[in-house]
C-alpha positions as CSV (number, residue, x, y, z in Angstrom):
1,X,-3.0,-37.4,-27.5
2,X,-3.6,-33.7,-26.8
3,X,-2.9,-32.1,-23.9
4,X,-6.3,-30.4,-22.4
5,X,-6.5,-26.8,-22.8
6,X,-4.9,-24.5,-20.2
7,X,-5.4,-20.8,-19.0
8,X,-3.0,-19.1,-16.4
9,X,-4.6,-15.9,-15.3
10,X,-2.0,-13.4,-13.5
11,X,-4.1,-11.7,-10.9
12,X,-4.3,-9.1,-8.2
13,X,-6.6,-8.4,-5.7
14,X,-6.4,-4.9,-6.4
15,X,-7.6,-5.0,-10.0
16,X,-11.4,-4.6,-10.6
17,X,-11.0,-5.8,-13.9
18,X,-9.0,-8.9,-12.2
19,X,-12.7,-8.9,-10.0
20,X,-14.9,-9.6,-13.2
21,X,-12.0,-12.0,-14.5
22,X,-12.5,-13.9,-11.3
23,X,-16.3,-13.7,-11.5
24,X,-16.4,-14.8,-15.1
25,X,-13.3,-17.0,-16.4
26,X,-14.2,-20.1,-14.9
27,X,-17.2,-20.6,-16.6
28,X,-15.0,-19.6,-20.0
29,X,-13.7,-22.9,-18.9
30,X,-16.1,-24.7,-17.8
31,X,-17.7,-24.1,-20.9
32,X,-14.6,-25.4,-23.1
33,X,-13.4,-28.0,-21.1
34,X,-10.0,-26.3,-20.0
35,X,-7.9,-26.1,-16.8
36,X,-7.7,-22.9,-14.9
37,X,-4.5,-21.9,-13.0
38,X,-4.7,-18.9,-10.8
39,X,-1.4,-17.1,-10.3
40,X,-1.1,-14.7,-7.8
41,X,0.9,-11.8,-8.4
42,X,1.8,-8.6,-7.1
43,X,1.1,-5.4,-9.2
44,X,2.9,-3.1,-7.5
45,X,5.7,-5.2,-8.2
46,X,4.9,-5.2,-12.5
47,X,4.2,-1.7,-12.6
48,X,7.6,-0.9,-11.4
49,X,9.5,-3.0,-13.3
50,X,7.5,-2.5,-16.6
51,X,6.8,1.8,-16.1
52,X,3.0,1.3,-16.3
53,X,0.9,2.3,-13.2
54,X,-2.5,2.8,-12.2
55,X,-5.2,4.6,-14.3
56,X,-6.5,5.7,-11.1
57,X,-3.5,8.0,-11.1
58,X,-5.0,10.0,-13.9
59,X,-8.2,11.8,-12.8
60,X,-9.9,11.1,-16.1
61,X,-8.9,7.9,-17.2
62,X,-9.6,6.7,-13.7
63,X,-13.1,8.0,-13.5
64,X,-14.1,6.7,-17.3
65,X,-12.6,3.4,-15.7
66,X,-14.7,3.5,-13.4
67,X,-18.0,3.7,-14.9
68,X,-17.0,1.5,-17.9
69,X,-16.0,-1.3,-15.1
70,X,-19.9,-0.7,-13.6
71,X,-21.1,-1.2,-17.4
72,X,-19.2,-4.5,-17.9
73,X,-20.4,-5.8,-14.3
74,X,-23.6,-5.2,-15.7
75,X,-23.6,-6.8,-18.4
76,X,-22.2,-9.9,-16.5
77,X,-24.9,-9.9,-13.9
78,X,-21.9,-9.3,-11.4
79,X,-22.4,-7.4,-8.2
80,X,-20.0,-4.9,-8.3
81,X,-19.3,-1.4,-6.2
82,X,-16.1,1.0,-6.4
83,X,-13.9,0.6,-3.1
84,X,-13.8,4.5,-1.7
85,X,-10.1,3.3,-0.2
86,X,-9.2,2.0,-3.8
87,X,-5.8,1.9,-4.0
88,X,-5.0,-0.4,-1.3
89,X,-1.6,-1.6,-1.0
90,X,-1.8,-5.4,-1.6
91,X,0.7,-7.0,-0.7
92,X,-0.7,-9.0,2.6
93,X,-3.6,-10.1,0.6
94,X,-1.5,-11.4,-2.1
95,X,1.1,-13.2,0.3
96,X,-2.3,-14.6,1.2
97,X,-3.6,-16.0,-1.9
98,X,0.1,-17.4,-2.3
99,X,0.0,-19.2,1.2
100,X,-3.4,-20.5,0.8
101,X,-2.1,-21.8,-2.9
102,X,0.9,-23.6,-1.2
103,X,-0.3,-24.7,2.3
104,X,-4.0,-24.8,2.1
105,X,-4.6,-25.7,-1.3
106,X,-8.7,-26.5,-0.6
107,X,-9.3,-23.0,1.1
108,X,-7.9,-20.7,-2.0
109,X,-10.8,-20.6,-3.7
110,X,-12.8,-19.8,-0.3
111,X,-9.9,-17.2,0.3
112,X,-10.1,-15.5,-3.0
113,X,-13.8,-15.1,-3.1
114,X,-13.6,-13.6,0.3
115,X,-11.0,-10.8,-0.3
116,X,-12.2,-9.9,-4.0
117,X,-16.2,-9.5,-2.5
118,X,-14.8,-7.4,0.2
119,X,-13.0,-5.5,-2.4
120,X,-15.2,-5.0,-5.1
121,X,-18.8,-6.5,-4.3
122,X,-19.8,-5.0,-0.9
123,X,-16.3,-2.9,-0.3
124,X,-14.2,-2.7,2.8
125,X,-11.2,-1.1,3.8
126,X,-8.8,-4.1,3.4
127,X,-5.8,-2.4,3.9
128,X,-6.7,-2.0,7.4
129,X,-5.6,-4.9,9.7
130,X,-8.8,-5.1,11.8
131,X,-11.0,-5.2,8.9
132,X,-8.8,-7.6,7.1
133,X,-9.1,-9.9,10.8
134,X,-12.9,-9.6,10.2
135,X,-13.4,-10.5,6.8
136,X,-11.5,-13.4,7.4
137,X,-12.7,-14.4,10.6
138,X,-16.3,-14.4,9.2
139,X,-15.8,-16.3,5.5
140,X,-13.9,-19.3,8.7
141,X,-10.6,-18.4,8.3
142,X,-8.1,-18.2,11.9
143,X,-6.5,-15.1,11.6
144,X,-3.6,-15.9,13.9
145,X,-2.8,-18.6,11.6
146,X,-3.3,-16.5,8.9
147,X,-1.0,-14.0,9.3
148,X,1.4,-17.3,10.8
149,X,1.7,-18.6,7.5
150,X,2.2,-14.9,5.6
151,X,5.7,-14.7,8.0
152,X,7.1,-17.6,5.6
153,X,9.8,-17.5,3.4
154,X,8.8,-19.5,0.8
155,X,5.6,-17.9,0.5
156,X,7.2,-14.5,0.0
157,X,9.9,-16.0,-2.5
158,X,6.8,-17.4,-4.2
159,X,5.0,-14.3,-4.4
160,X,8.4,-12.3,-5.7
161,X,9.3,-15.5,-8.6
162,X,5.9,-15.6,-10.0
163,X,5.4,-11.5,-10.1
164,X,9.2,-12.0,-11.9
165,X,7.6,-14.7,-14.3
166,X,4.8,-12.3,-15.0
167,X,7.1,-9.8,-16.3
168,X,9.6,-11.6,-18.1
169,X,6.1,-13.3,-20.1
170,X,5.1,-10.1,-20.9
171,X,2.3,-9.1,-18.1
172,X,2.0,-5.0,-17.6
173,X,-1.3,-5.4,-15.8
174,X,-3.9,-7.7,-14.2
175,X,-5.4,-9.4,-15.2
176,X,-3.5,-11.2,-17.6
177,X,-4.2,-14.7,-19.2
178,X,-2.6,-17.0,-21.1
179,X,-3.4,-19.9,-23.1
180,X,-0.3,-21.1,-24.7
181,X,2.1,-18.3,-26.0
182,X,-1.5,-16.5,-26.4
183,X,-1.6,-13.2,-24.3
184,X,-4.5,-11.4,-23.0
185,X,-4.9,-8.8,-21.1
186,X,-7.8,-7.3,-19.5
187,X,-11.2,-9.0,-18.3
188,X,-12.7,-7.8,-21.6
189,X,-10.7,-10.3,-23.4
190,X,-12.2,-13.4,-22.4
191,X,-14.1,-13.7,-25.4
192,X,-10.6,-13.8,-27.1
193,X,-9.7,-16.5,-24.2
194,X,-12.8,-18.3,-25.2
195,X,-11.8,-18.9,-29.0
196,X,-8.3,-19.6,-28.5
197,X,-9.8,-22.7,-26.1
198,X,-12.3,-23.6,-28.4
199,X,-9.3,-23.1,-31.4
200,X,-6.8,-25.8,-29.8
């Protein structure tokens, strides 16, 4: 019998293209009957260790990102808004979607949705603790035990191993999806993501 069809997407908050990946992916599966794994990851973490970096370090590139992101989002029917405090170190948010992964399994999608709409959708400054609190606060999440949960050592280890797996797959930048031994980068792949499914 075969096994049902599986895509790992390698993600970080921090990645507008990761946003629309979010936004769109799951009805890729839906639509083809295959499992979705989320994997957290930090980019920081793979640009260092791979040499790549942000194209919002290069004026140009960053700005035609920019506008060709707002012409996919579109074309999606996704909300979407670039964050004026874009780049935001990530590194508590994605401790954060590794905890809720690990210790509260049923609130990661709840999570997720919450952090990547106040990135990207109606954009705050998430890289400041006090807005953080209150974006958290209002999608129902306790903050205290929030930030209780971030402290532990496996979920940092876990953040660090699967931002090590990333790279040693191949991953340079978010978001990245697998099916298989398949690669794809970029959220403008998924119709690539969609035939390898359907192709299985």
């Amino acid at each position: 019998m075969t096994a049902p069809a599986r895509v790992e997407c390698f993600f970080d908050f921090g990645s507008p293209a990761a946003y629309l990946a979010w936004m769109q992916l799951p009805h890729v599966c839906a639509d083809t009957g295959a499992e979705l794994v989320w994997r957290p990851m930090l980019l920081g973490g793979v640009f260092q260790a791979t040499g790549n970096r942000s194209p919002a370090e290069v004026e140009a590139k960053g700005r035609y990102m920019r506008e060709d992101l707002a012409r996919f989002a579109r074309r999606a029917g996704v909300p979407f808004e670039h964050n004026p405090h874009f780049p935001i170190n990530t590194l508590t948010l994605m401790r954060g979607a590794t905890a809720m992964q690990m210790h509260r399994p049923e609130r990661f999608q709840g999570y997720a949705q919450a952090v990547f709409d106040a990135m990207w959708a109606q954009p705050r400054n998430l890289g400041d603790a006090g807005e953080l609190t209150a974006v958290l606060t209002a999608a129902g999440f306790n903050a205290a035990e929030f930030m209780t949960l971030l402290g532990r050592q496996d979920v940092k280890d876990q953040l660090k191993t699967t931002t090590q797996e990333a790279v040693e797959r191949g991953v340079f930048g978010a978001p990245t999806m697998f099916v298989g031994d398949q690669m794809f980068w970029g959220q403008d792949r998924l119709d690539f993501v969609r035939d390898a499914l359907i192709s299985r």
